[in-house]
N, C-alpha and C positions, 0 to 999 in steps of 0.2 A: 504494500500500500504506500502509494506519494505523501511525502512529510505532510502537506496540506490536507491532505483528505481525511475526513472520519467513516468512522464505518456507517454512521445514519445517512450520510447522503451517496444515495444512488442514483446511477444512469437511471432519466427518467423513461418511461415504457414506450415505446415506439422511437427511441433516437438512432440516429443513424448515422454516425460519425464521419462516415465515406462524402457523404451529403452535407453535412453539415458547414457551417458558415456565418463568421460574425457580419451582424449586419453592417450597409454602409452607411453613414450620416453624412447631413448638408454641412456644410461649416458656415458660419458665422460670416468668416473673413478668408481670406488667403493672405498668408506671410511670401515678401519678396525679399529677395535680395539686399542688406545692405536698411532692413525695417530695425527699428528698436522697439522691441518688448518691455512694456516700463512695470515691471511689479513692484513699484514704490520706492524700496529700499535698495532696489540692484533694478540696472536696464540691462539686456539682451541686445547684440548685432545677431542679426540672421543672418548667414553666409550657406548661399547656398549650393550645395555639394551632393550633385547629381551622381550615381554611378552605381553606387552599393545597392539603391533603389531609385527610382524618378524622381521623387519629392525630397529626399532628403534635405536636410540641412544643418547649421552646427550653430552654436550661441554662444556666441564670443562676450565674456563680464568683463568689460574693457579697464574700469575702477579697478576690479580683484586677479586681474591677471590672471583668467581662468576660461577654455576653451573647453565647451562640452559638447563631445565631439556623436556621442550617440552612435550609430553604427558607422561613422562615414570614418572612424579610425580607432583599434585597439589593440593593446597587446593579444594577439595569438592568430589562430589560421582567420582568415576570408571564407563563409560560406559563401560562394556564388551561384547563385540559380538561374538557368541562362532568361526567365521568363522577366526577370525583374534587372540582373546584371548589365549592365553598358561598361565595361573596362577598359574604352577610353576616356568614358565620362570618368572615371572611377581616378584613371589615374592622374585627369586634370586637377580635380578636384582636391587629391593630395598634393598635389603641386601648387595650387591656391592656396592654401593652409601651411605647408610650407613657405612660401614667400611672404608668412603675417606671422611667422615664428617670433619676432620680435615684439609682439605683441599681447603675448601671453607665458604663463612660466608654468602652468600645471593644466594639465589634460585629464578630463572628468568623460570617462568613454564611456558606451552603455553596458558593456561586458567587463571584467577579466579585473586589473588594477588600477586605479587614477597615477598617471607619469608627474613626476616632477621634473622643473629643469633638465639637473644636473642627472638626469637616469632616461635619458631618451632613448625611444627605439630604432 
């Protein structure tokens, strides 16, 4: 049994996991390139970094010198699916992030460990 799971909650009767699928919702907005995300106390760059998936993007804390990078870069392997994969978007996009390396000193990615400076990959 998955650490999450208890034993009261069961697959409900008729599901069909093969089929199955989260739904999709509207948004609100769409975030571009180069938008700030003001949550009050800390504003967000949106830098947008196509490749790993279409939409991606990463949130540069420009104040805290902290670049979170979400799936667009982390320590360890690259799942690549060729249905969502573009790997030349992929490798521009490290290359955009690269060339703003002075910009930030710790990498908060969505897997694996957050990078500090002095221990890049």
């Amino acid at each position: 049994m998955h650490g999450c799971c208890r034993a009261s909650q069961e697959i409900p009767e008729g599901f069909d996991a093969s089929t199955w699928k989260i739904p999709p919702v509207e948004p609100t907005s769409l975030l571009e390139d180069g938008d700030l995300v003001d949550l009050g106390n800390r504003a967000l760059e949106v830098i947008y970094t196509p490749g790993h998936s279409p939409g991606s993007i990463c949130l540069l804390d420009k104040k805290n010198r902290i670049l979170f990078t979400g799936d667009t870069f982390f320590p360890g392997p690259l799942y690549a699916y060729p249905e969502d994969v573009n790997i030349d978007d992929y490798i521009a996009s490290l290359e955009k992030l690269k060339g703003r390396m002075d910009e930030y000193d710790y990498l908060c990615s969505g897997h694996n460990e957050n990078i500090g400076r002095k221990r890049r990959v």
